[in-house]
N, C-alpha and C positions, 0 to 999 in steps of 0.2 A: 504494500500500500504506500503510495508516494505521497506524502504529507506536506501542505502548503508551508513554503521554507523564504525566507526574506535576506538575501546577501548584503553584504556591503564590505568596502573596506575602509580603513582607517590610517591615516602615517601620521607620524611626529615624529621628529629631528632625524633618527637611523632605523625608528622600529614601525612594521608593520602588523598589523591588526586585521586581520579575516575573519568579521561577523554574522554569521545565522541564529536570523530569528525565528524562533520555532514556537507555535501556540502552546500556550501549558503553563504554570503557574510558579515563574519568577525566577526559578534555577537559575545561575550564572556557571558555567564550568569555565575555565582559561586552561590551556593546552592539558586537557584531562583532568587537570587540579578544580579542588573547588576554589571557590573565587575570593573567599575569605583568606584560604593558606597560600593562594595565590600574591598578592596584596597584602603586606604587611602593615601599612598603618590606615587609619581612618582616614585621614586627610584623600587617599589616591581613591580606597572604594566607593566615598560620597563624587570626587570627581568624576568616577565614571558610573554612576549610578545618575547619575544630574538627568540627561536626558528621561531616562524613565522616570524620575521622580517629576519632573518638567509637568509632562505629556500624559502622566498617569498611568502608565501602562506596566507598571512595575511588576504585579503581578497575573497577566496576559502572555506574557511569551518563557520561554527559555531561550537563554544564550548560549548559543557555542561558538567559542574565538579559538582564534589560535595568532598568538605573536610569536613575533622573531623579532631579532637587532636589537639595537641603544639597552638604555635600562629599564628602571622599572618605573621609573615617571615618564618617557616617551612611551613606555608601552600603556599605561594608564590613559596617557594622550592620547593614542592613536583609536583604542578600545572606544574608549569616549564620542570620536567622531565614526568611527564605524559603523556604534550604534546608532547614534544620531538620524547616520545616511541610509540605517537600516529602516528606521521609524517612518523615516518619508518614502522610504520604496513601499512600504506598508498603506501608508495612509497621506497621500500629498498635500491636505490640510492639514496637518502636523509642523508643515517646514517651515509658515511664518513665524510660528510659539517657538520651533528651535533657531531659527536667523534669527531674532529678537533678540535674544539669549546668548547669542554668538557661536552654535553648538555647531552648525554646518561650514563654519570658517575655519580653512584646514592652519593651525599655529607653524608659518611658515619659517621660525626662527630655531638656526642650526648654527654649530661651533665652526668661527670661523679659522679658516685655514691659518697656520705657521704660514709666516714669510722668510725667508732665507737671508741670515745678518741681523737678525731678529730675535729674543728671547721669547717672544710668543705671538702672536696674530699682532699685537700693537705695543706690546710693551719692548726695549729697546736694551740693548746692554749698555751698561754703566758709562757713559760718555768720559773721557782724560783730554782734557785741554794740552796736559803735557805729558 
């Protein structure tokens, strides 16, 4: 039986976030973990719990993600927008309440490269007049 299933994906800084939303009552799984032991502190699982607490659909669907790359706050970010973009494949009167909100604007900011003669992106070795 093939069951109505809602994709999306989600990126922040290096990590990727592959979302299905699946009808059923609230479950979060991340790469086979549950979503608690997944997510160590409160701060990330209210961030990516935002949109369904938004939209109210918290307990309506289960999630199943799967990240890769950066760490566990771009993977948090990424879950977050994946969801988001999952809500509105779901239901496309959802997407003004999450644009409002800022939940479908993918957070385009990433570490910027070393420059070469450089101690880091901008910061500069020790200057000697003499």
């Amino acid at each position: 039986m093939a069951s109505i299933e809602y994709y999306a994906t989600g990126r922040r800084k290096t990590s990727t976030a592959r979302v299905f939303l699946r009808p059923g009552n609230g479950s979060i799984t991340v790469n086979h973990r549950h979503f608690d032991q997944f997510f160590p502190t409160d701060a990330l699982r209210t961030q990516v719990r935002r949109p369904l607490a938004l939209t109210e659909m918290g307990d309506k669907f289960d999630i199943l993600a799967t990240v890769a790359g950066g760490g566990v706050n771009g993977q948090a970010g990424a879950l977050r927008l994946g969801i988001a973009r999952a809500l509105v494949e779901f239901n496309a009167e959802l997407r003004r309440q999450l644009k409002k909100d800022g939940l479908l604007t993918s957070d385009a900011r990433v570490k910027e490269r070393k420059k070469y003669g450089m101690a880091g992106a901008r910061k500069r070795f020790q200057f000697s007049k003499r």
